[in-house]
Structure formats: structure tokens, C-alpha cells
C-alpha positions in Angstrom: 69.0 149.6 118.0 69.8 150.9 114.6 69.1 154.3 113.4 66.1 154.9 111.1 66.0 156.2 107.5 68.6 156.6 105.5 72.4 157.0 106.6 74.7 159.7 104.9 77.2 159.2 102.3 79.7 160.6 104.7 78.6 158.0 107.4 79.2 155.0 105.1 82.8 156.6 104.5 83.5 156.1 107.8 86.5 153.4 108.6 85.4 151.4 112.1 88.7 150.7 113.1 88.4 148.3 116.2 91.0 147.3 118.6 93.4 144.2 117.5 93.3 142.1 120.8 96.1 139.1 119.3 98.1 137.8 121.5 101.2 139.3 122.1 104.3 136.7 122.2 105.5 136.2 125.7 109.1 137.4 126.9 111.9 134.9 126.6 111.2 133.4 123.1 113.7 133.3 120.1 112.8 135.5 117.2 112.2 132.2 115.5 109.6 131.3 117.8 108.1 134.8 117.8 107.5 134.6 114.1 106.1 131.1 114.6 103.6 132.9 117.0 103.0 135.7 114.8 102.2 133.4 111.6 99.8 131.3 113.9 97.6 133.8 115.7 97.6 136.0 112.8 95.7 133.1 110.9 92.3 133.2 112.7 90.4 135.5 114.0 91.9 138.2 117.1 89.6 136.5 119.6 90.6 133.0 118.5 93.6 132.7 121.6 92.9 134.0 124.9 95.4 133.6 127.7 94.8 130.4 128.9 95.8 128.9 125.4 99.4 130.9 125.7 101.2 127.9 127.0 100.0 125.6 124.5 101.1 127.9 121.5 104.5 128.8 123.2 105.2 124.9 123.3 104.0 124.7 119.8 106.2 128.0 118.7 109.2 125.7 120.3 108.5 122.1 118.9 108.2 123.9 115.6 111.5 125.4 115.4 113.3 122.7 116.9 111.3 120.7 113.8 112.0 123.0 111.3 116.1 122.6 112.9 115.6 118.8 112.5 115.0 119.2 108.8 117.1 121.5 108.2 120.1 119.1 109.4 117.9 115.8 107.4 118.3 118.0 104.3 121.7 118.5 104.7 123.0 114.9 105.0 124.9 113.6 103.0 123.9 110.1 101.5 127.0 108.7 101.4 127.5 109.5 105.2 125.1 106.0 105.4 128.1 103.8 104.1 129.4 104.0 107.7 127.5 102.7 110.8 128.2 106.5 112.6 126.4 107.8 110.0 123.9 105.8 109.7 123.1 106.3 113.8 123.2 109.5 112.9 120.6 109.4 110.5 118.5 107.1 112.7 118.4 109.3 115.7 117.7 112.5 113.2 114.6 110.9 111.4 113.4 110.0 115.2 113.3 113.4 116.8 112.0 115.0 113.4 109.2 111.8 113.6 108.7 113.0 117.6 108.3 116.4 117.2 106.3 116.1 114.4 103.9 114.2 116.6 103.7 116.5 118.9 103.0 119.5 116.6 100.3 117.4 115.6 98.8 116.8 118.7 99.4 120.6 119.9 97.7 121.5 116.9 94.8 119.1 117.4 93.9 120.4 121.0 93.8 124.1 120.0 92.1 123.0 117.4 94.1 124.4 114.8 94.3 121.1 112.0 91.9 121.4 108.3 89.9 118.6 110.1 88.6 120.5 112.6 88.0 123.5 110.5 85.4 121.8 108.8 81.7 121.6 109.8 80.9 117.7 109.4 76.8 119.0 108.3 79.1 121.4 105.8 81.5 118.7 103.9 80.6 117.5 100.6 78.9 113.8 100.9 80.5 111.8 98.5 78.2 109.4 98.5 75.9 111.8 96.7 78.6 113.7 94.9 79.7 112.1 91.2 83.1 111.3 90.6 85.0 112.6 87.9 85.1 110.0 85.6 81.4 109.3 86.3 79.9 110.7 83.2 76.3 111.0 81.7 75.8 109.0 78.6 
């Protein structure tokens, strides 16, 4: 129950610090992964991950890396490494693990319920069926 009357100036000048209960990354990941970890749970709330979502986010630390390693290499391929058939199996098998892994960030994401679309409230969207379109002006 909340005090009565007035509170004091010095009260209200009073910093609550609480207790930051984030996940801490497990032992046995790369420093890349770590970050990955950091960046994500430091995103929403401190409550957001308790331990029983740990092995879904260290999967998704690791697909993301090995993603972000994919691109890296797709980046840095030379176009005129595709006038020759290795090359060009090269390519092939690059764009289809960057395509795999990218699913399965995807689909990490989606069961810890981390994507836009299930950030937003369906009764909370805009309805654009009510909603005028820019170039729907009032004469």
C-alpha cells in the first residue's frame, strides 16, 4: 500500500536501482557469438529470456555468425570467378548455406518470438481499410 500525503523532495531524488537479471552468455561461445547474445537480450526487457530459452538463443548466436561468415565470403567474390564452372559451384553452394541459415535465423527468431510481426498487437495495427492513402486527397 502506498504511503499517504505528500512525499519529500529528497524521496523523489531517490534512484531505484533494481537488479539486471539478463542472461548471462553461457561458457564455450566465440566472442562473436557473445556479442550476438549481448545485442539480443539487451533488446527487450531483463525478464524477456529465462533459462529454458538459453538453448534456443545460443543456436541463434551460432547460425548468426556463421550467416554473417557466409556474407562476408558472398561479398568478397569475385564476379569474374563465375566464367569458370569451379567458381560458379562455388557461388552455388555459398548462396545455399547463406539461404539455409538464413531460414533458420528466421525460424529461431519466430519461436522466441523475437520478429516485428509478433511485436505487434493485431487490435493495435493501423486498419488500412479505414486509413486514407496518401494520394487519397480531399477535394
Amino acid at each position: 500500500m502506498a504511503a499517504r500525503g505528500k512525499r519529500s523532495v529528497a524521496s523523489m531524488q531517490v534512484a531505484h536501482v533494481g537488479v539486471d537479471s539478463r542472461l548471462a552468455p553461457p561458457a564455450g561461445m566465440t566472442a562473436a557469438q557473445k556479442a550476438a547474445w549481448v545485442t539480443v537480450t539487451n533488446a527487450r526487457p531483463a525478464d524477456w529470456f529465462g533459462p529454458e530459452n538459453a538453448a534456443l538463443l545460443v543456436q541463434y548466436c551460432r547460425h548468426k555468425v556463421q550467416a554473417d561468415i557466409l556474407a562476408y565470403q558472398l561479398e568478397h567474390f569475385d564476379p569474374n570467378w563465375l566464367a569458370d564452372d569451379e567458381g560458379l559451384k562455388r557461388y552455388d553452394k555459398l548462396s545455399g548455406m547463406a539461404e539455409r541459415e538464413t531460414r533458420t535465423i528466421n525460424a529461431l527468431l519466430r519461436s522466441m518470438r523475437l520478429t516485428q510481426q509478433s511485436l505487434v498487437r493485431a487490435d493495435k495495427a493501423v486498419d488500412s481499410q479505414k486509413e486514407r492513402k496518401p494520394w487519397q486527397v480531399e477535394n
